[in-house]
C-alpha positions in Angstrom: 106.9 -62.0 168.0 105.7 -59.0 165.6 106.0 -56.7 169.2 109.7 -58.0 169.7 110.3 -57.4 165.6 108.9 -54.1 165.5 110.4 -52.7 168.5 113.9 -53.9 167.2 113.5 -51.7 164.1 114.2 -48.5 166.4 116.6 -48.0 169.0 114.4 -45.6 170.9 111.5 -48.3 170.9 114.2 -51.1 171.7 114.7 -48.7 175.1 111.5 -48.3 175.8 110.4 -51.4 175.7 113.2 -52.9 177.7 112.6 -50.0 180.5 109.3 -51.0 181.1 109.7 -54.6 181.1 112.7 -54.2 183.6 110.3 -51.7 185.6 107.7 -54.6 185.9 110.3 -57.0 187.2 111.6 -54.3 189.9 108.3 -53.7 191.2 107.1 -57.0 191.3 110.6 -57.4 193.5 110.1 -54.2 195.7 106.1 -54.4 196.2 105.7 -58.1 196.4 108.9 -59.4 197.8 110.4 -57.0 200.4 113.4 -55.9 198.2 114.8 -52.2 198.8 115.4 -50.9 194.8 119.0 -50.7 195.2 118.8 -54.6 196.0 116.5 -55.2 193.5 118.0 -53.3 190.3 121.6 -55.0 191.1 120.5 -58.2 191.5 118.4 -57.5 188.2 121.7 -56.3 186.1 123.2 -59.5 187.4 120.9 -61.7 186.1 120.3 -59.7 183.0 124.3 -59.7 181.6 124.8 -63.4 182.0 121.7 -64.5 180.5 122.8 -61.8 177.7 125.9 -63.9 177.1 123.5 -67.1 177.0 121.6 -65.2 174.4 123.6 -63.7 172.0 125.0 -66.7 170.1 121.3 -67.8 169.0 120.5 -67.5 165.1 123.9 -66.0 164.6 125.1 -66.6 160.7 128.9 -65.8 160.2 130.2 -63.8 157.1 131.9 -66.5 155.8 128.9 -69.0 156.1 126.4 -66.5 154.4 129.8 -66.0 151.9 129.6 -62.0 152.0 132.5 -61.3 154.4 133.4 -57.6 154.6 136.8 -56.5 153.1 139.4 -56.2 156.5 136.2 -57.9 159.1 137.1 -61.1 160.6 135.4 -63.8 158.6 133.7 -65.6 161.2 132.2 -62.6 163.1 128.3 -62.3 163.0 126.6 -60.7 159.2 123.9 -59.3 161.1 124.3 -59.6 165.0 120.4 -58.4 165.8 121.6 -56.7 169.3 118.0 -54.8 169.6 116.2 -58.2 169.6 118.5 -59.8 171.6 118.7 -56.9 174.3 114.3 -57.3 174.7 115.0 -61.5 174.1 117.8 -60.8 177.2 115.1 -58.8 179.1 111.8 -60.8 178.7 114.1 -63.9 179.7 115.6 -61.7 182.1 112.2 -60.9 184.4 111.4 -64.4 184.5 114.5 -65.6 186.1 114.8 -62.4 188.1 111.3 -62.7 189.3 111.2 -66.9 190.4 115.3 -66.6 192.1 113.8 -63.4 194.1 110.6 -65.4 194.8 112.5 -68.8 195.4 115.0 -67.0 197.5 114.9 -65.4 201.0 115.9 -62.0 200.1 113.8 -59.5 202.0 115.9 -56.6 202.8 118.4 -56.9 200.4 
């Protein structure tokens, strides 16, 4: 949890960290389960951007419910949205589902 916090501070960490989790998942894909990269890194974006729409409404507080909404901001969009921790949240969550559907699956060769 600290490692997630920390890294969400900086955008530069945020990418980071998210490149080398989503390089673990790839080669764990290529080495251990016959996927050619091009395979591997689509099927990974695919899994990534739906589980980031699965993600992003956790812990979200609207303006109006915190009562601080921005003059000319819609009132029920998000006082402080967290993308950074939600982007290595997406990505941790990501390489897990990535890793047992490319397991699970027959996909050598993709």
């Amino acid at each position: 949890m600290r490692l997630i916090k920390r890294a969400s501070t900086s955008f530069l960490a945020t990418g980071a960290l998210i490149s080398v989790l989503t390089a673990v998942a790839i080669t764990v894909a290529v080495k251990g389960f016959g996927l050619s990269i091009g395979g591997a890194l689509s099927l990974y974006f695919i899994v990534w951007w739906t589980l980031l729409f699965t993600v992003l409404p956790f812990g979200v507080r609207s303006q109006a419910a915190i009562g601080e909404v921005v003059a000319g901001t819609e009132p029920g969009a998000p006082s402080v949205p967290g993308l950074n921790e939600k982007a290595i949240w997406t990505t941790m969550i990501s390489d897990a589902v990535f890793v047992a559907v490319v397991a699970a699956l027959p996909l050598s060769g993709l």
